[in-house]
VOBA-1610 file (N, C-alpha, C; in pm, whole numbers, padded with zeros to 5 digits, always signed):
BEGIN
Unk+14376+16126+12304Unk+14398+16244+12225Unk+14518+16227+12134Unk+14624+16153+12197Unk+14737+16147+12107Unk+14750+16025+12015Unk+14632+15965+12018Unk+14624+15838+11918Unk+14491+15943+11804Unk+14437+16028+11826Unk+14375+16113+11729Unk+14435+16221+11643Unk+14538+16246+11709Unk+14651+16364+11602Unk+14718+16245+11539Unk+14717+16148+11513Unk+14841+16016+11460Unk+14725+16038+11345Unk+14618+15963+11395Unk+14559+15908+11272Unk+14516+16059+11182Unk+14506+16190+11212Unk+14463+16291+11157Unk+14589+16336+11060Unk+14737+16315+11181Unk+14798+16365+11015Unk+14845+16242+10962Unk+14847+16165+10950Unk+14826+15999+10855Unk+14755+16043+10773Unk+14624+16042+10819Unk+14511+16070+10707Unk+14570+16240+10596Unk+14685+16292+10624Unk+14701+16419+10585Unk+14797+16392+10516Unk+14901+16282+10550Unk+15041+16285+10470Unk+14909+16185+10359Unk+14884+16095+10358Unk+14830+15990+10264Unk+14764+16105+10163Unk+14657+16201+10221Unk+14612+16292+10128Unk+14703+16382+10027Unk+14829+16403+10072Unk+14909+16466+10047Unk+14976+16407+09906Unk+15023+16286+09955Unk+15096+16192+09858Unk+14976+16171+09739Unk+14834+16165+09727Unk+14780+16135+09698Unk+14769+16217+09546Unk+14755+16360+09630Unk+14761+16458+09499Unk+14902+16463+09466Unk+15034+16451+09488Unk+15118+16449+09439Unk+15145+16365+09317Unk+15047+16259+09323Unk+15032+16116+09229Unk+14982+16194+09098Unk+14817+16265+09160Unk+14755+16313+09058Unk+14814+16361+08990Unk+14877+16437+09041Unk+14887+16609+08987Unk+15075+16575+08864Unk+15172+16443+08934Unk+15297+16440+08856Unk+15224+16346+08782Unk+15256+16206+08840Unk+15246+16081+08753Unk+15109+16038+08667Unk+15032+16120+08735Unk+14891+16101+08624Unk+14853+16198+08520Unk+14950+16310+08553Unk+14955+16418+08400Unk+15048+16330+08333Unk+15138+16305+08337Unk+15250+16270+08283Unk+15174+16070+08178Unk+15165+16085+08272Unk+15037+15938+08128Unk+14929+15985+08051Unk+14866+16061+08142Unk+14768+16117+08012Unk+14801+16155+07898Unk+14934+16253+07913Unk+15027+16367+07818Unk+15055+16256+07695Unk+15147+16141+07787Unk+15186+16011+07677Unk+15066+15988+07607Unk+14935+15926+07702Unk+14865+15840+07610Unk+14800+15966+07505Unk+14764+16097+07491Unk+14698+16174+07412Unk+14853+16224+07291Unk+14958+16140+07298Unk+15005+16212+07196Unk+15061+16386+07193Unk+15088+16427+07285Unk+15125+16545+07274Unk+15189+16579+07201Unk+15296+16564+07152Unk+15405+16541+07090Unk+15345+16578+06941Unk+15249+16455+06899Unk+15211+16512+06785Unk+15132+16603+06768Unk+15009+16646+06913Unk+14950+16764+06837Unk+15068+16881+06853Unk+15121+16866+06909Unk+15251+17023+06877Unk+15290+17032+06777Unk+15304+16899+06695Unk+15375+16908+06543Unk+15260+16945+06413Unk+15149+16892+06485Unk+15035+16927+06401Unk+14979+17090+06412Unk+14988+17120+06473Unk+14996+17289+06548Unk+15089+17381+06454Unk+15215+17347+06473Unk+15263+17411+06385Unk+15306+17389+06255Unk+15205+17258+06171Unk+15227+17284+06036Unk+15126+17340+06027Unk+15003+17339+06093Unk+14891+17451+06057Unk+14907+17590+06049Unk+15014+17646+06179Unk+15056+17723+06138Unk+15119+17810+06007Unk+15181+17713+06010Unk+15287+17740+05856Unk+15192+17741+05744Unk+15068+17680+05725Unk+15024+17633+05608Unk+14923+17758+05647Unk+14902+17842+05757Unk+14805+17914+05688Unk+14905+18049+05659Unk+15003+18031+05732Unk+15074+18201+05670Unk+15101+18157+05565Unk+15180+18034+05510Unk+15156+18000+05365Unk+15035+18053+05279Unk+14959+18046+05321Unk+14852+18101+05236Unk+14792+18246+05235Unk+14832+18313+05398Unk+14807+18432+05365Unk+14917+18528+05242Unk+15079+18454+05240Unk+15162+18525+05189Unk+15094+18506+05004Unk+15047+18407+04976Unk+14990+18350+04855Unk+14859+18436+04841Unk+14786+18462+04961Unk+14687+18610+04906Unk+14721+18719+04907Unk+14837+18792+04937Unk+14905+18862+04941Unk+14969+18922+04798Unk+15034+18802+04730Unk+15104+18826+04647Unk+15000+18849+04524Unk+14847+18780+04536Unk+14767+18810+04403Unk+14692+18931+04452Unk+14670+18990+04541Unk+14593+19097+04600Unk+14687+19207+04493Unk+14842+19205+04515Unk+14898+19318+04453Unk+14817+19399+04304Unk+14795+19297+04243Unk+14765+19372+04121Unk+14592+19432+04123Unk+14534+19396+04221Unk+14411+19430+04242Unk+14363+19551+04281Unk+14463+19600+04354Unk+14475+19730+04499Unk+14460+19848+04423Unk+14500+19848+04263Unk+14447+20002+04162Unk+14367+19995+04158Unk+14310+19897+04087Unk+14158+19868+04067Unk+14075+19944+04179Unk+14091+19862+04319Unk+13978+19930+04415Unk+14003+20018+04462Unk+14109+20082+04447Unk+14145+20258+04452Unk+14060+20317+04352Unk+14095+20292+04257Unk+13983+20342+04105Unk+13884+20350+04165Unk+13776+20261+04195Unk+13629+20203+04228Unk+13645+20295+04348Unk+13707+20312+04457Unk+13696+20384+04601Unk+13643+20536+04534Unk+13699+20550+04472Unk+13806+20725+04408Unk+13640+20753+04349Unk+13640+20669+04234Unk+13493+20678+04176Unk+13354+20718+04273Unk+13314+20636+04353Unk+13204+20598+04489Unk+13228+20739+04536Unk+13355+20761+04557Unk+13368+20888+04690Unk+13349+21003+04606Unk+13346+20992+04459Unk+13353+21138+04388Unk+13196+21171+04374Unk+13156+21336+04422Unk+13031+21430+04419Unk+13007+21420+04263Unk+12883+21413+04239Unk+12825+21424+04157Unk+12777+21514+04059Unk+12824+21628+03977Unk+12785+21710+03958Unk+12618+21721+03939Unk+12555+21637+03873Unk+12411+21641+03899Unk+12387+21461+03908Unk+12212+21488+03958Unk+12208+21349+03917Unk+12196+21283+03791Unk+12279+21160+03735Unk+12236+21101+03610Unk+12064+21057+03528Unk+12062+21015+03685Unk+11905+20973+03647Unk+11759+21057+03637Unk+11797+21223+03647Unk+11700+21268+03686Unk+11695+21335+03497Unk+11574+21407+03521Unk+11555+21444+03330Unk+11627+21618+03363Unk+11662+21643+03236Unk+11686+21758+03193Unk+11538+21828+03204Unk+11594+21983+03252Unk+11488+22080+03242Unk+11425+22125+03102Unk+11542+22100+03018Unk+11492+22143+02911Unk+11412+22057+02850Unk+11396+21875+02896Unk+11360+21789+02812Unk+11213+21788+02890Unk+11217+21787+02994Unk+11128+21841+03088Unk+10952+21903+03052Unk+11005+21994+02963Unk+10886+22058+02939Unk+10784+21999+02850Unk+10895+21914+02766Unk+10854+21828+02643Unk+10740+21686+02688Unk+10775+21671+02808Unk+10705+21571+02886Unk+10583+21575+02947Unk+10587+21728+02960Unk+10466+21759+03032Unk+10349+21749+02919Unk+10218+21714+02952Unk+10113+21664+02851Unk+10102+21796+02798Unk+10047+21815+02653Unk+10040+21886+02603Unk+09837+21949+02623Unk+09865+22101+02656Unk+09726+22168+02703Unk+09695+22174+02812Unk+09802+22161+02940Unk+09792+22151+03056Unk+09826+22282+03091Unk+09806+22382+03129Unk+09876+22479+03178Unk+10014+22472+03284Unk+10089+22539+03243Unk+10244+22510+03385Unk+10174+22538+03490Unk+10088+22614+03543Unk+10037+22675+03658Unk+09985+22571+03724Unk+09904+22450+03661Unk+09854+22344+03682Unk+09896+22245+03711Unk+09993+22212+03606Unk+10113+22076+03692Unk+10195+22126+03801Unk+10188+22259+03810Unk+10303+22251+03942Unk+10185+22247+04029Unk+10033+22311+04036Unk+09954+22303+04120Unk+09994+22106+04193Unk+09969+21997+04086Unk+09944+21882+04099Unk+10061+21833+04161Unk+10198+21893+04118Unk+10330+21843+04176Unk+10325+21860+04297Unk+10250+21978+04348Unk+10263+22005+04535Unk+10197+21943+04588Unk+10082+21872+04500Unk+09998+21759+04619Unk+10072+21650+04605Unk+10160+21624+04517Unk+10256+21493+04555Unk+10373+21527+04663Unk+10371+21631+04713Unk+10456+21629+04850Unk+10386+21597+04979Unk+10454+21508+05052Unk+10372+21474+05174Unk+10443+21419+05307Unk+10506+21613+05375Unk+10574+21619+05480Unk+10548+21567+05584Unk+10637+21411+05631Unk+10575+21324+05753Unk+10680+21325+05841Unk+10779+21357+05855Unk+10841+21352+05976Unk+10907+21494+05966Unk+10985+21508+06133Unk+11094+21610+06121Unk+11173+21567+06281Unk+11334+21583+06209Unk+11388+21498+06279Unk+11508+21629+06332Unk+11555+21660+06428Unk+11644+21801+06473Unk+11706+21698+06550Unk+11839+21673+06546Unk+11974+21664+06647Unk+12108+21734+06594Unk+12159+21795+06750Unk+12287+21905+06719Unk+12270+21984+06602Unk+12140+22043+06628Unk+12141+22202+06523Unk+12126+22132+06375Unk+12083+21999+06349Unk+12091+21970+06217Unk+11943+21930+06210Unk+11889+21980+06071Unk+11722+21955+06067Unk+11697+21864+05949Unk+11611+21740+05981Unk+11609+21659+05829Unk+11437+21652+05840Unk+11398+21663+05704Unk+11293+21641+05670Unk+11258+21537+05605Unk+11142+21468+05653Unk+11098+21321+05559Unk+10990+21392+05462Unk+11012+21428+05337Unk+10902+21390+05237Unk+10895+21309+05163Unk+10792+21252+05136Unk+10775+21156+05034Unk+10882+21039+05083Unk+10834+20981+05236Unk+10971+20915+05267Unk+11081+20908+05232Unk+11158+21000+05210Unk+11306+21020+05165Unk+11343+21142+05253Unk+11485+21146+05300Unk+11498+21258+05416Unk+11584+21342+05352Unk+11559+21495+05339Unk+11635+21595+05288Unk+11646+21695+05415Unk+11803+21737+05391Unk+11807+21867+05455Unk+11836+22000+05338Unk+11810+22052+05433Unk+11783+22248+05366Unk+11898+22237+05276Unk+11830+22256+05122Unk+11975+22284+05030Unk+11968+22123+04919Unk+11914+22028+04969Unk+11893+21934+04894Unk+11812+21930+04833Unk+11804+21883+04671Unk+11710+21849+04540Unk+11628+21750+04542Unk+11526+21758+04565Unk+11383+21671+04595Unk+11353+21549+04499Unk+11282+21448+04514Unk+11303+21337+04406Unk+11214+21397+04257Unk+11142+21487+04352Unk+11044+21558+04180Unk+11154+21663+04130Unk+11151+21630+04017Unk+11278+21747+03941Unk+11231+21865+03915Unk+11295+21955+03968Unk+11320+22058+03976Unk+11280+22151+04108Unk+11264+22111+04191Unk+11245+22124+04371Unk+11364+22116+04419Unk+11344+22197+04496Unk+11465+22212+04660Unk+11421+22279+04753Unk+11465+22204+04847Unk+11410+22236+05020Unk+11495+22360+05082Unk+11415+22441+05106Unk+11449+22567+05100Unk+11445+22559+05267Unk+11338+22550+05336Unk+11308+22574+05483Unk+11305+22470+05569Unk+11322+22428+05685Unk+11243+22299+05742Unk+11179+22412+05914Unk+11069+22355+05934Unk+11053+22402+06065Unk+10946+22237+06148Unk+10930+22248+06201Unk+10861+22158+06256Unk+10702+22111+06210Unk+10675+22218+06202Unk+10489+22217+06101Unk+10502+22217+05965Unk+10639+22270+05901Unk+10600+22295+05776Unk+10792+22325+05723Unk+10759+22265+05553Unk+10872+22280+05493Unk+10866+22411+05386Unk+10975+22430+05326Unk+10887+22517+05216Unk+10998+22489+05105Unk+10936+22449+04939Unk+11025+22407+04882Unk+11000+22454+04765Unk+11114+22516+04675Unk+11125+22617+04553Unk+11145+22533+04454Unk+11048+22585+04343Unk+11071+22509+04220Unk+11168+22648+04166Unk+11274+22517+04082Unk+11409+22653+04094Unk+11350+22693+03934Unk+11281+22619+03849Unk+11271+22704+03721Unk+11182+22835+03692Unk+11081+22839+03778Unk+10996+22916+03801Unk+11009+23018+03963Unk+11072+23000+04006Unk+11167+23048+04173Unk+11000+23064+04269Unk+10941+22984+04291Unk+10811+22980+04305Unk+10855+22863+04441Unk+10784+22974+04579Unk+10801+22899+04704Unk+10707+22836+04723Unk+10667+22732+04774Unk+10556+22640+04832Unk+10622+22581+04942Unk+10479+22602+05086Unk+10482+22577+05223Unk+10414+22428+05217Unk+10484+22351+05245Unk+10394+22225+05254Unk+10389+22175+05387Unk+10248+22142+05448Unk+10278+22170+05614Unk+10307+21993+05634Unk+10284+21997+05758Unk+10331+21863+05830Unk+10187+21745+05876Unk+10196+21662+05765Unk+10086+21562+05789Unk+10115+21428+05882Unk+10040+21404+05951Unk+10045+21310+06050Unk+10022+21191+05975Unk+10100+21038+05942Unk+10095+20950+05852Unk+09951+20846+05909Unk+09973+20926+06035Unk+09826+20809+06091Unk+09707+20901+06088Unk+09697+20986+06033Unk+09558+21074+05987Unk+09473+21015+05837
//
């Protein structure tokens, strides 16, 4: 028994010394042979060379920063109307001549075609004509606004003529 605790902690100091080897004298050559030294020096001229360069975008950014204030200021400003849509007055001029008004607006309401309706937190959006309006918004046909939304049916006022139309809710897979 006492020639088996000899050789057990033998075998324990040898293990011992063993990782002590690893762990000092064999970091300590690796460290040498990989150069440490220089990647630390290489480390921090990279450093330097990129705040170097952020201070160098920095300094040309200055004169730029009105500019995209301007452009922000612009983007964020309401529209009084839209640019692209026609005047009412030019409007009428467009419409074919010998058509009755009663008639093109008849034709304008079959180009509405209420396909979704979408309600979260008390807010109601309507898809017509794939584009989503809520109550109070100007329709892509000029001179419409969405007056109502309910689930079956919208109802939307042509504001020149104050003329309501219910347009109900079509299923896109019908």
């Amino acid at each position: 028994m006492e020639k088996r605790k000899t050789i057990l902690v033998g075998l324990a100091v040898i293990a011992l010394l063993y990782g002590l080897y690893m762990v000092v004298v064999s970091t300590n050559l690796r460290l040498k042979m990989a150069n440490v030294g220089d990647l630390k020096q290489a480390v921090k001229e990279a450093v330097k060379d990129v705040e170097m360069r952020l201070q160098a975008t920095n300094q040309l950014g200055t004169g730029h920063q009105q500019d995209d204030k301007y452009i922000v200021h612009k983007i964020e400003t309401k529209w009084e109307s839209n640019p692209f849509s026609v005047d009412p007055s030019i409007q009428s001029a467009l419409t074919p001549k010998g058509v009755p008004k009663k008639e093109m607006e008849a034709k304008n309401h079959d180009a509405f075609v209420y396909s979704a309706y979408i309600e979260a937190n008390k807010h109601k959006v309507a898809v017509i004509n794939d584009n989503e309006y809520k109550v109070g918004d100007q329709l892509e046909n000029i001179g419409y606004v969405l007056k109502r939304i309910t689930a079956k049916s919208v109802v939307i006022e042509h504001k020149a003529s104050k003329t309501e139309t219910e347009i109900l809710f079509t299923d896109k897979g019908e």
